[in-house]
Structure formats: C-alpha cells, structure tokens
ZALORO-991309 format. One line per field, with one value per atom (N, C-alpha, C): residue number from 1; z, y, x. Coordinates in Angstrom, 1 decimal, always signed. Example, Ala and Ser with C-alpha at 12.3 -4.5 7.8 and 13.67 -1.06 7.14 Angstrom:
num (1 | 1 | 1 | 2 | 2 | 2)
pz (+7.8 | +7.8 | +7.8 | +7.1 | +7.1 | +7.9)
py (-5.7 | -4.5 | -3.3 | -2.2 | -1.1 | +0.0)
px (+13.2 | +12.3 | +13.2 | +12.8 | +13.7 | +12.9)
! end
This chain:
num (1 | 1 | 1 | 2 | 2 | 2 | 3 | 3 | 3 | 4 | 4 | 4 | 5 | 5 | 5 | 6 | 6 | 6 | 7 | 7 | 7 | 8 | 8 | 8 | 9 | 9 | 9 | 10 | 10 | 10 | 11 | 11 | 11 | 12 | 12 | 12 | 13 | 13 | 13 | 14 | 14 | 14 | 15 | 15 | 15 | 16 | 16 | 16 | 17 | 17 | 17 | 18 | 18 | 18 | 19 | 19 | 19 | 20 | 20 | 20 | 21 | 21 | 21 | 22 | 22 | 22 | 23 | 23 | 23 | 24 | 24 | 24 | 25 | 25 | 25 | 26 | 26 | 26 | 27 | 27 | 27 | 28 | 28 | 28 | 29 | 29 | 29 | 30 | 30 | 30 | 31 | 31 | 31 | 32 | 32 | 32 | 33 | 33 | 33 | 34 | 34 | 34 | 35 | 35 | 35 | 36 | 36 | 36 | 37 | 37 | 37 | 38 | 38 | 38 | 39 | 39 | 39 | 40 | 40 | 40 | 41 | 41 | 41 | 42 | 42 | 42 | 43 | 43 | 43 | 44 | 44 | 44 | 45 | 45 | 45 | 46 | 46 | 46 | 47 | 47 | 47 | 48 | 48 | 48 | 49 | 49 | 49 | 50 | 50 | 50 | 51 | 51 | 51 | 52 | 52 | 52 | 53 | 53 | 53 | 54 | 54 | 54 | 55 | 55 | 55 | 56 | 56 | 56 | 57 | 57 | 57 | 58 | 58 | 58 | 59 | 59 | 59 | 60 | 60 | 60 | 61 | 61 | 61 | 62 | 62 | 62 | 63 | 63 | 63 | 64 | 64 | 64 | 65 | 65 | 65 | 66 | 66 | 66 | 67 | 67 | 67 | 68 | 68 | 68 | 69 | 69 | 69 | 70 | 70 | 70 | 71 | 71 | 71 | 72 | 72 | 72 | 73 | 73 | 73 | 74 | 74 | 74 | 75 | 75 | 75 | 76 | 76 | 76 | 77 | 77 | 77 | 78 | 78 | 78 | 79 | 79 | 79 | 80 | 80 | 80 | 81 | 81 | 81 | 82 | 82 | 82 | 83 | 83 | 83 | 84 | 84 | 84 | 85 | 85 | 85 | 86 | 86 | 86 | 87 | 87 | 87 | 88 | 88 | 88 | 89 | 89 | 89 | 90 | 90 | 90 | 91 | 91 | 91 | 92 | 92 | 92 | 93 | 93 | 93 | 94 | 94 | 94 | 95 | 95 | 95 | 96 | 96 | 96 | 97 | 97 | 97 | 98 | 98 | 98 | 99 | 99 | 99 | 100 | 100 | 100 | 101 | 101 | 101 | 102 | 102 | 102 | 103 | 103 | 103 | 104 | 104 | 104 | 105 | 105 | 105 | 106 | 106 | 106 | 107 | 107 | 107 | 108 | 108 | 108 | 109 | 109 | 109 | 110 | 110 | 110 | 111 | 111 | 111 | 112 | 112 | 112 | 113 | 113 | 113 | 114 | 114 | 114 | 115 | 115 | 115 | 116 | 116 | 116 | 117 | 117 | 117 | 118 | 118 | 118 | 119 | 119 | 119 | 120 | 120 | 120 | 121 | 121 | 121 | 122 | 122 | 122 | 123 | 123 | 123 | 124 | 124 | 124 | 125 | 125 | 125 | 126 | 126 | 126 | 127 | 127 | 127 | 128 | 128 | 128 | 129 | 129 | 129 | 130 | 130 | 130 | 131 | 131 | 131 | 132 | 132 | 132 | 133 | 133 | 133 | 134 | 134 | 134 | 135 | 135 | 135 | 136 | 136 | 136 | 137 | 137 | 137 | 138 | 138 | 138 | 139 | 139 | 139 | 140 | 140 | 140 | 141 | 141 | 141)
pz (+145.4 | +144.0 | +143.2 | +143.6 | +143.2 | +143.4 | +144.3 | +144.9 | +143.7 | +143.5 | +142.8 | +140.9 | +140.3 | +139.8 | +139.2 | +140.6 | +140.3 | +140.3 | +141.1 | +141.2 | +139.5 | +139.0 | +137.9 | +136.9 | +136.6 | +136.0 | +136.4 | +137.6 | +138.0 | +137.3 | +137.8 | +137.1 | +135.1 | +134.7 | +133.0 | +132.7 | +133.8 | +133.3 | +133.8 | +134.2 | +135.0 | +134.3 | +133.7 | +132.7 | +131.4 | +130.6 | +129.7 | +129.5 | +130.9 | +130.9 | +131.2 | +131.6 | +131.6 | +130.2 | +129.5 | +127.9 | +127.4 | +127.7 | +127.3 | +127.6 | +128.7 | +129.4 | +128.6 | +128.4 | +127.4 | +125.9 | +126.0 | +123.9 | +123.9 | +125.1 | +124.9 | +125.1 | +126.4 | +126.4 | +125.2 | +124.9 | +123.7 | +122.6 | +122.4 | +121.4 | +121.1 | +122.7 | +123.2 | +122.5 | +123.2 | +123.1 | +121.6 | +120.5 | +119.3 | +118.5 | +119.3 | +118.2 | +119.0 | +120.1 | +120.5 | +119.7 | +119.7 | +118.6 | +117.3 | +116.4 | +115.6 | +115.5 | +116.5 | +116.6 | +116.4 | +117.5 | +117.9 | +116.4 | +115.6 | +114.2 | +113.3 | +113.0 | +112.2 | +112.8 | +113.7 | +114.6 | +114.2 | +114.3 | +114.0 | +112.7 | +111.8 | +110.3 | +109.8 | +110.3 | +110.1 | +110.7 | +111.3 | +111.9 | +113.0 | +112.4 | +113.2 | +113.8 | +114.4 | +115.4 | +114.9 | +114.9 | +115.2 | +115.4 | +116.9 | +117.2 | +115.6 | +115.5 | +114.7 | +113.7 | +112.7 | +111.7 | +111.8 | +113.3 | +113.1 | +112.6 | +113.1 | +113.0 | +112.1 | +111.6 | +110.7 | +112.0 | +112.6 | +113.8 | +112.6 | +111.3 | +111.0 | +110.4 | +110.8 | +110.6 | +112.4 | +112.8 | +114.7 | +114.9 | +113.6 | +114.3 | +113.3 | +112.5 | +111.5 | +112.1 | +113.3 | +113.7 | +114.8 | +115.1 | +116.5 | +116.2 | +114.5 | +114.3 | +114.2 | +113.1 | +113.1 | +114.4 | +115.1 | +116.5 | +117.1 | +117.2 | +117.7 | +117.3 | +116.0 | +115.2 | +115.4 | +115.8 | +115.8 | +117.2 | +118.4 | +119.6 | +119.8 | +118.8 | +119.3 | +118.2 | +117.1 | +117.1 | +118.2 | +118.8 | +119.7 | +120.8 | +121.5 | +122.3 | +121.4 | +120.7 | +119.9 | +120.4 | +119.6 | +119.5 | +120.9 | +122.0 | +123.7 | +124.1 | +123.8 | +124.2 | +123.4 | +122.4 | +121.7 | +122.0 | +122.3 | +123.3 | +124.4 | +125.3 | +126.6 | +126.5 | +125.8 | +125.4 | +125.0 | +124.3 | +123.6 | +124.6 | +125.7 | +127.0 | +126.5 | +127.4 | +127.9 | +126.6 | +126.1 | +124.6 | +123.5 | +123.7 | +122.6 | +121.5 | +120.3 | +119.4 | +119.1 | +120.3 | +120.1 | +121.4 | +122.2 | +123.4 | +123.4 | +122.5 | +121.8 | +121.3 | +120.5 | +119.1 | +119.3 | +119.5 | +119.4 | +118.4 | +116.9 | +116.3 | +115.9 | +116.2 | +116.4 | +118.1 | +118.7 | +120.3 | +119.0 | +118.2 | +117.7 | +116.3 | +115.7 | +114.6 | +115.3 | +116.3 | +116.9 | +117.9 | +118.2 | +119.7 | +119.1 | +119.1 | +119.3 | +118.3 | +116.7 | +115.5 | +115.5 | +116.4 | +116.5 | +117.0 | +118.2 | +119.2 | +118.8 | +117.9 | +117.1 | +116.6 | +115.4 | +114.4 | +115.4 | +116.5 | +117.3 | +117.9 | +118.5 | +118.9 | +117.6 | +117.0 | +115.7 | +115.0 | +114.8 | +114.5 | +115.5 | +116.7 | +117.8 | +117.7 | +117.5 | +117.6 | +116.1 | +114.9 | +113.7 | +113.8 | +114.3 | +114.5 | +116.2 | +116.5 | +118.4 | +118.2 | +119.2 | +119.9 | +120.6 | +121.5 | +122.1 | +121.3 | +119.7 | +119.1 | +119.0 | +119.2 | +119.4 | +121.1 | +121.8 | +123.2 | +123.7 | +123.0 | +123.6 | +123.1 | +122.0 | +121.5 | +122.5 | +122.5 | +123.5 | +124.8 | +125.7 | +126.6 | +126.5 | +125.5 | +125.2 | +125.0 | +124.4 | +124.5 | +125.4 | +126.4 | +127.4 | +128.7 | +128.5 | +129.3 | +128.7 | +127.3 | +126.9 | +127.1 | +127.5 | +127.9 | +129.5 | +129.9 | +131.3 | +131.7 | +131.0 | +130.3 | +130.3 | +129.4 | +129.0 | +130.1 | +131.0 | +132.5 | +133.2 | +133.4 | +134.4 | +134.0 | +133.0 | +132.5 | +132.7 | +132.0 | +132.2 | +133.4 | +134.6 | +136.0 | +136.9 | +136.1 | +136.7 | +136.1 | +134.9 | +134.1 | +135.1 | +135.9 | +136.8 | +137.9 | +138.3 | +139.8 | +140.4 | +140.2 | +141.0 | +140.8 | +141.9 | +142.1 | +142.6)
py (-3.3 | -3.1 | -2.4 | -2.4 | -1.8 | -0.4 | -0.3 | +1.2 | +2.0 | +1.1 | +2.1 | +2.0 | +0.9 | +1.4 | +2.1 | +2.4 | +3.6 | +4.7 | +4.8 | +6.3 | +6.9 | +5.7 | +5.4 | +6.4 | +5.2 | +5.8 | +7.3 | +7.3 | +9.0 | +9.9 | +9.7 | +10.8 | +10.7 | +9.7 | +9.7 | +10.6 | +10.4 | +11.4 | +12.8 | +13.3 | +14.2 | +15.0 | +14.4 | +14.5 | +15.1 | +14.1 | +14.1 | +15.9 | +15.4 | +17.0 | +17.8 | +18.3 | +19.5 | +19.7 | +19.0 | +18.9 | +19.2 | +19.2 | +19.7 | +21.0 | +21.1 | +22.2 | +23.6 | +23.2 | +23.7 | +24.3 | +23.1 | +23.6 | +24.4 | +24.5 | +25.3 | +26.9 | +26.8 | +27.6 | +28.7 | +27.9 | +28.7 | +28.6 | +28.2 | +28.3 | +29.7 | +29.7 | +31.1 | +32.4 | +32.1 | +33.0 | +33.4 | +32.4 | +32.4 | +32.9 | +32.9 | +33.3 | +34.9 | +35.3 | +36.6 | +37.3 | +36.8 | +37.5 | +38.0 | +36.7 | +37.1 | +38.3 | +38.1 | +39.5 | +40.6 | +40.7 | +41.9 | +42.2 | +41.1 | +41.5 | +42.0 | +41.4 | +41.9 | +43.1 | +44.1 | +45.1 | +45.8 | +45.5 | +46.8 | +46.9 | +45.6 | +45.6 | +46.9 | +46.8 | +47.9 | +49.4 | +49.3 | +50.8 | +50.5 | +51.2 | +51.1 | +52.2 | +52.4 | +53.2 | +53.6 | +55.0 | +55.9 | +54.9 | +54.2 | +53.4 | +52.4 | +51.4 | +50.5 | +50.9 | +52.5 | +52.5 | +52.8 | +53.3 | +53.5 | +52.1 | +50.7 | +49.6 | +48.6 | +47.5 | +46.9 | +45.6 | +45.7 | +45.0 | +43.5 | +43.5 | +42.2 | +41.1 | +41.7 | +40.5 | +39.3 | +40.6 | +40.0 | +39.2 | +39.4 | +39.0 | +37.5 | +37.7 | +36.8 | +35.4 | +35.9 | +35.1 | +34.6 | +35.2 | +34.6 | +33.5 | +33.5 | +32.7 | +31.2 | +31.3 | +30.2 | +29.8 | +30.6 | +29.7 | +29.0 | +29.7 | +29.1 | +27.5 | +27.6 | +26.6 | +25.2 | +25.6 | +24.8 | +24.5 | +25.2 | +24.8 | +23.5 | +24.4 | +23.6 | +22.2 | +21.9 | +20.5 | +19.7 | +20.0 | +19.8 | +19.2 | +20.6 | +20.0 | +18.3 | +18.7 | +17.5 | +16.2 | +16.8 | +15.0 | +14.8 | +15.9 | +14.8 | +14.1 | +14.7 | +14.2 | +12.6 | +12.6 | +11.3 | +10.4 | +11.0 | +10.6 | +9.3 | +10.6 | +10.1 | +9.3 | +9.3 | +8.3 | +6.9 | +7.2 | +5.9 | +4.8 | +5.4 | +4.9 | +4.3 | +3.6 | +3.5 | +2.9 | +1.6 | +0.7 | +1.2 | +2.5 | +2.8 | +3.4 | +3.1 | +3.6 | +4.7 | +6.1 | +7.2 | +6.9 | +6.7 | +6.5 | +5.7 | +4.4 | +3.7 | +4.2 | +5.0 | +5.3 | +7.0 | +7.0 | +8.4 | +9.0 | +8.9 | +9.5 | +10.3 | +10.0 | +10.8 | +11.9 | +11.7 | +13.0 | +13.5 | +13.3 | +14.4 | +15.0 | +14.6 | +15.0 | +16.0 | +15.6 | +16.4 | +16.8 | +17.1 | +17.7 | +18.2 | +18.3 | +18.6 | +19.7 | +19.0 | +19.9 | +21.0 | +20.8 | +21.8 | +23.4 | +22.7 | +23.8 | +24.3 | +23.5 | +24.4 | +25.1 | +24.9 | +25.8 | +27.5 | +27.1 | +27.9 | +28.6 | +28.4 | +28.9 | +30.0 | +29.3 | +30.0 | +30.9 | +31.0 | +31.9 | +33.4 | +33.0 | +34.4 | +34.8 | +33.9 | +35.0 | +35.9 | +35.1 | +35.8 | +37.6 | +36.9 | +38.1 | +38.1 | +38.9 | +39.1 | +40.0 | +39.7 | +40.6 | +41.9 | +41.6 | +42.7 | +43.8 | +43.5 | +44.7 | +45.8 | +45.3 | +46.5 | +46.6 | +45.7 | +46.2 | +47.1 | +46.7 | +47.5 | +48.6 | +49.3 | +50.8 | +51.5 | +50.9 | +51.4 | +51.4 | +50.8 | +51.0 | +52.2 | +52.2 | +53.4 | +54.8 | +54.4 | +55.8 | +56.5 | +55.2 | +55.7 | +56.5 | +55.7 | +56.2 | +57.5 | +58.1 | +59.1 | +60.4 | +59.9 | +61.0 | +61.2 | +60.1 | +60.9 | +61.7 | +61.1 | +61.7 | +62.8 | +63.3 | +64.8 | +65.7 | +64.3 | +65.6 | +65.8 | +65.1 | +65.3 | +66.6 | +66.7 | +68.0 | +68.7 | +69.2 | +70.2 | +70.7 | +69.9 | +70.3 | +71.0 | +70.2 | +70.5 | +72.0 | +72.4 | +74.3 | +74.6 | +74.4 | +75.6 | +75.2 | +74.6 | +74.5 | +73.5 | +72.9 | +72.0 | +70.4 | +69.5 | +68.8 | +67.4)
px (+261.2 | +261.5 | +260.4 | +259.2 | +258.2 | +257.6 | +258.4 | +258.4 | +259.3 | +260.5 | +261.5 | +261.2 | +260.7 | +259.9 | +258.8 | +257.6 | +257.1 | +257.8 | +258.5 | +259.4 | +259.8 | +260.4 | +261.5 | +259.9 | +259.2 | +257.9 | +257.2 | +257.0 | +256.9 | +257.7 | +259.0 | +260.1 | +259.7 | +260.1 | +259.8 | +258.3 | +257.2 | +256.1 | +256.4 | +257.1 | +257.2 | +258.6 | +259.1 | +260.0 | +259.1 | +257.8 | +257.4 | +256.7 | +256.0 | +254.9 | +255.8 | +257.3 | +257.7 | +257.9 | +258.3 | +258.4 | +257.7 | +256.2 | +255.5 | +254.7 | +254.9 | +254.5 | +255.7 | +257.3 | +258.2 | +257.8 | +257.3 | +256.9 | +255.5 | +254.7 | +253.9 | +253.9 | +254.9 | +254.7 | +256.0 | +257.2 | +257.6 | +257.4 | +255.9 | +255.4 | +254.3 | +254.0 | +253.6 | +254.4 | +255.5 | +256.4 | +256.9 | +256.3 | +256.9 | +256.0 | +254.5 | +253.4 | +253.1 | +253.7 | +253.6 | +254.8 | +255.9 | +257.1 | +256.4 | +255.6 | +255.0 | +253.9 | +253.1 | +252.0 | +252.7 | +254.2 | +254.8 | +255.7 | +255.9 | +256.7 | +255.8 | +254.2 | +253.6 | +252.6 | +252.6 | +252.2 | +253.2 | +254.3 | +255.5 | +255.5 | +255.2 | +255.5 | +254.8 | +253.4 | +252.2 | +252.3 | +252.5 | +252.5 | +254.9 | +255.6 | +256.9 | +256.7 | +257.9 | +257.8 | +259.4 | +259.9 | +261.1 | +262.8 | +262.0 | +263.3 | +263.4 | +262.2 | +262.3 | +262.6 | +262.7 | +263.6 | +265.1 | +265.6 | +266.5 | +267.5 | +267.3 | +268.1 | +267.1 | +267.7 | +267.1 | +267.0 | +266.0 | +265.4 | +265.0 | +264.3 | +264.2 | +264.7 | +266.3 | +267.3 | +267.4 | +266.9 | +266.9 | +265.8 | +264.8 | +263.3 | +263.5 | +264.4 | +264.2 | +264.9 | +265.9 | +266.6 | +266.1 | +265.3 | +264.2 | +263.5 | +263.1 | +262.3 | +262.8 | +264.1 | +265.1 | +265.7 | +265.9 | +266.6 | +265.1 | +264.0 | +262.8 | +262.6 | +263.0 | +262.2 | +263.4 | +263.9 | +265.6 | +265.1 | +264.9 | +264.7 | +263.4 | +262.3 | +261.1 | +261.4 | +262.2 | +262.5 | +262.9 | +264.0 | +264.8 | +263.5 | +263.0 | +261.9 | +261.2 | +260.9 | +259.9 | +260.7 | +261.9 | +262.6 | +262.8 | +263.2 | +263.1 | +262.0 | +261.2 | +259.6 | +259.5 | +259.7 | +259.9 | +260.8 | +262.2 | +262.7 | +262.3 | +262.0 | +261.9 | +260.4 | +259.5 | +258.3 | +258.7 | +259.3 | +260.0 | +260.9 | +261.3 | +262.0 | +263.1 | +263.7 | +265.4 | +265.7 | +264.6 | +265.0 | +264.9 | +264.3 | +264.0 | +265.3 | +265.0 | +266.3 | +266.6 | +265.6 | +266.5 | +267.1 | +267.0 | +267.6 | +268.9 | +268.8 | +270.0 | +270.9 | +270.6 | +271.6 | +272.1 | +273.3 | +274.0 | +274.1 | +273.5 | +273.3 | +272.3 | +271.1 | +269.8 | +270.4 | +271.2 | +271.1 | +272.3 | +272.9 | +274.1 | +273.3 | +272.2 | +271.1 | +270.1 | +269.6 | +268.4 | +268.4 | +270.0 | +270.7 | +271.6 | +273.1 | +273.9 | +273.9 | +273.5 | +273.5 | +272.6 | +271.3 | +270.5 | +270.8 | +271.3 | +271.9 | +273.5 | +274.0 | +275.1 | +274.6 | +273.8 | +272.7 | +272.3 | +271.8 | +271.4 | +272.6 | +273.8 | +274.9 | +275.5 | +275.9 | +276.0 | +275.4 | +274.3 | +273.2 | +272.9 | +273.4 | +272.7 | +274.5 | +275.5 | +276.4 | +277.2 | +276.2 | +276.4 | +275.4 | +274.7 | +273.3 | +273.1 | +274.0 | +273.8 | +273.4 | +271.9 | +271.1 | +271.8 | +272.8 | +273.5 | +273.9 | +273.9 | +274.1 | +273.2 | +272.0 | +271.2 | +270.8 | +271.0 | +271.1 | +271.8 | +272.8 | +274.2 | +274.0 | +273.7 | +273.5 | +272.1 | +271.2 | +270.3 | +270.8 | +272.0 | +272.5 | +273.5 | +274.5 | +275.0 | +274.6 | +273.5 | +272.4 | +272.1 | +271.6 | +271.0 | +272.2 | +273.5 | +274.2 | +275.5 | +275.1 | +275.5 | +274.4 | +272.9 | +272.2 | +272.5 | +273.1 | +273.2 | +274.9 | +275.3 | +276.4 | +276.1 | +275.6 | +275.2 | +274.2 | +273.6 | +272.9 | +273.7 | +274.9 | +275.7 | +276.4 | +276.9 | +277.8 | +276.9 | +275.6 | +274.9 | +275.0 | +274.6 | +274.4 | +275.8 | +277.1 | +278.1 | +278.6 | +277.5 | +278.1 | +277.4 | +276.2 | +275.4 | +276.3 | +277.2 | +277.8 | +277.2 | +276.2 | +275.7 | +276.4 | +276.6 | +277.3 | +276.4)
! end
C-alpha cells in the first residue's frame, strides 16, 4: 500500500513540474512574440505592410493570456490535491477551463491565422504557377 502511494505522489509532482515547466516555457514564447511585435513595430518590413498582421499579434496575446490562466489554475489545482475545492467543485474546471478555452476557440477562429497563411501559400504557389508557363513558351517540359 505504500508503494502505491508513493507512486500516486510521484505522478501529482510530476504532473505539477510539467505545469510548470508549461508556463515557462510559454511564457517564453509570449515575451519573444512581444520582442518580434515591438522590432517590427520599429522598423516593418514590405510583407508586414501589406496585411494588418496586428490584429493577429493582438490575438496572440489574448489567447496567450487566457492559456497561461488556465495553466495557473491546474497547477493550483493539482497542488491543492484530490480534497481540494478546486478539484471538488465543477464550477471553477467550467470558470478556469472550459470558459477559457472557449474564449480561446472563438477568438483564433474570428481572427484565423490561416488567413494570412493561406495568402502566403497562394503566393507562393501562383509564382510557380507562373515558372511553369514560362518554361512550357521555350518548349521545355
């Protein structure tokens, strides 16, 4: 019984630090978004005026910030263990879960990314579009 126990305790730390090992590092990822939003703010570049890229960046931030609560409250969570009253109560996993990641579902598909993915894919596949004709006026195949 003590074996399963520790196990039980193992997994909950092991649980905790990926949680945290999570918020760090997209927290990383949220303060490099930033550098790369205020570096373009200053000096843009060609592509970045052709689209209004800071409705995309603006949304990066809000879905971020909606994630890394999320992260927060599992960590609390799963600290707080089995009795604890977030672990009790299905109101706080539908406040600090369910609603978050709606927020977030909702949001990337008001403002999807693929809309400027997809034009830079389009692009890219109407310039070759356009090598292939060329090649096929000189005869070459």
């Amino acid at each position: 019984m003590v074996s399963k126990a520790s196990s039980i305790n193992n997994g909950k730390h092991l649980i905790v630090v990926g949680l945290f090992l999570q918020i760090i590092f997209f927290g990383v990822f949220l303060v490099t978004s930033l550098i790369f939003d205020r570096r373009l703010r200053k000096t843009p570049t060609p592509a970045s005026s052709a689209i209004n890229w800071q409705k995309y960046i603006r949304t990066l931030y809000f879905t971020g910030i909606l994630i890394l609560i999320r992260s927060v409250f599992r960590v609390v969570e799963f600290t707080g263990g089995n009795d604890g009253p977030l672990m009790t109560s299905e109101v706080y996993l539908y406040v600090f879960d369910a609603i978050l990641m709606l927020g977030v579902l909702v949001s990337l598909n008001v403002v999807h990314p693929g809309d400027i993915i997809g034009r830079k894919a389009q692009d890219s596949m109407m310039a070759l579009s356009d090598m292939e004709t060329s090649t096929e006026a000189f005869g070459r195949k």
